[in-house]
C-alpha positions in Angstrom: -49.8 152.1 6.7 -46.9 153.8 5.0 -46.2 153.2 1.3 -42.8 151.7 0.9 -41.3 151.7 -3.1 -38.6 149.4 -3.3 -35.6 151.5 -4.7 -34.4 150.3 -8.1 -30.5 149.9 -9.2 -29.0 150.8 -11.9 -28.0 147.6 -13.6 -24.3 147.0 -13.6 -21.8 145.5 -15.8 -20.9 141.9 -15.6 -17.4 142.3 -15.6 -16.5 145.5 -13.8 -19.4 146.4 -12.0 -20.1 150.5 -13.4 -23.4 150.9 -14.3 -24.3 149.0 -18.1 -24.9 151.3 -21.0 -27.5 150.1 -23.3 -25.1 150.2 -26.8 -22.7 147.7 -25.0 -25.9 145.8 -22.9 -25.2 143.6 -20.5 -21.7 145.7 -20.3 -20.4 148.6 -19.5 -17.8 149.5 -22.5 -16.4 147.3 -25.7 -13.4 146.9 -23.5 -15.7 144.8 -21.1 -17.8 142.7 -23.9 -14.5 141.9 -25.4 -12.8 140.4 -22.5 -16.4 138.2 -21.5 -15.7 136.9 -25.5 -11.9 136.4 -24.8 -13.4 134.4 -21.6 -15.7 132.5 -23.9 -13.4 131.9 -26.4 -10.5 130.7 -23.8 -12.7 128.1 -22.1 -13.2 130.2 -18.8 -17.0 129.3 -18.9 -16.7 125.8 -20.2 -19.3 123.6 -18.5 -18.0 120.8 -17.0 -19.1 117.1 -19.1 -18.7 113.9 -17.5 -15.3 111.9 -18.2 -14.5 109.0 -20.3 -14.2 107.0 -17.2 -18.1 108.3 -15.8 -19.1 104.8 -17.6 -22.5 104.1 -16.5 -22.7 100.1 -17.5 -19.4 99.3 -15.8 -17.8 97.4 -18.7 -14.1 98.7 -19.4 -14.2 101.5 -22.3 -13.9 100.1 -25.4 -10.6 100.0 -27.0 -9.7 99.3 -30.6 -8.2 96.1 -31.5 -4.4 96.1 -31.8 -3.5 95.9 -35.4 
């Protein structure tokens, strides 16, 4: 039987794909953690809630009464 190792990568950035350096981890660079924050920060990775009309019960939302 012949010993196989499986060959380990390098991680890789997130953003760019060049290999991560540890003072910037899971990046490459500050340029790259700063534009996953801008992402962040601009909604890019927003997860997705249900809508005001996802009612569950069927009865019409409820609307204030008109004054």
């Amino acid at each position: 039987m012949t010993n196989i190792t499986p060959i380990q990568r390098e991680p890789l950035c997130s953003i760019c794909g060049r290999p991560m350096v540890d003072a910037f981890k899971p990046f490459c660079s500050a340029h790259c953690s700063n534009v996953d924050l801008a992402r962040w920060l601009g909604g890019v990775y927003a997860i997705p809630a249900a809508s005001a009309d996802d009612d569950e019960d069927g009865d019409p939302p409820f609307a204030p009464p008109d004054r």
